[in-house]
C-alpha positions in Angstrom: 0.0 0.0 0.0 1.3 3.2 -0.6 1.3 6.5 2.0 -1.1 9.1 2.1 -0.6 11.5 0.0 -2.8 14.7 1.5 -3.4 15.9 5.2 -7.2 14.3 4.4 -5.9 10.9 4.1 -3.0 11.4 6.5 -5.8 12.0 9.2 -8.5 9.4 7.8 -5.6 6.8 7.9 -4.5 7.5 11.7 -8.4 7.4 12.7 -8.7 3.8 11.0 -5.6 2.4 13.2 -7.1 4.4 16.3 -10.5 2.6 15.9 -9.3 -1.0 15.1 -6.2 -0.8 17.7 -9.1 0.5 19.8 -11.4 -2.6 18.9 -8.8 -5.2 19.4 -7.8 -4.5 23.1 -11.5 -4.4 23.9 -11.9 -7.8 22.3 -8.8 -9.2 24.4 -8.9 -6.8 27.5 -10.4 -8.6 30.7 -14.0 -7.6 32.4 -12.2 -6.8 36.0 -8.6 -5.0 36.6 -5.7 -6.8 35.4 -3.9 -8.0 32.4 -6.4 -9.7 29.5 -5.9 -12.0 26.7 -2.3 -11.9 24.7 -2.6 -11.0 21.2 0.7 -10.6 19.0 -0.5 -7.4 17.4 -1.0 -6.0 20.8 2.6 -7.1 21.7 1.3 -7.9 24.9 -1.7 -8.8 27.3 -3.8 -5.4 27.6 -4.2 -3.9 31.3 -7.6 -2.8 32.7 -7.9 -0.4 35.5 -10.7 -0.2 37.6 -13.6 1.8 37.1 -13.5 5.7 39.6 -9.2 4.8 39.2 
């Protein structure tokens, strides 16, 4: 794929990795505080604080 080429698609581009890095820790982060599910793209396990923290 080649770069964006305009400040349009520059921005459009960084708001699509946003949303699906976004999506993928909630898919693999866990439902109380601590360290989820691994996921190679992640690098690591997500971490979830507690809710008020």
């Amino acid at each position: 794929m080649r770069e964006p080429q305009s400040l349009e698609a520059i921005l459009l581009s960084a708001a699509d990795r946003i949303s699906g890095q976004s999506n993928l820790m909630a898919r693999h982060a866990p439902r109380q505080e601590g360290f989820g599910r691994y996921h190679p793209h992640l690098g690591g396990r997500p971490y979830m604080l507690s809710p008020g923290t």
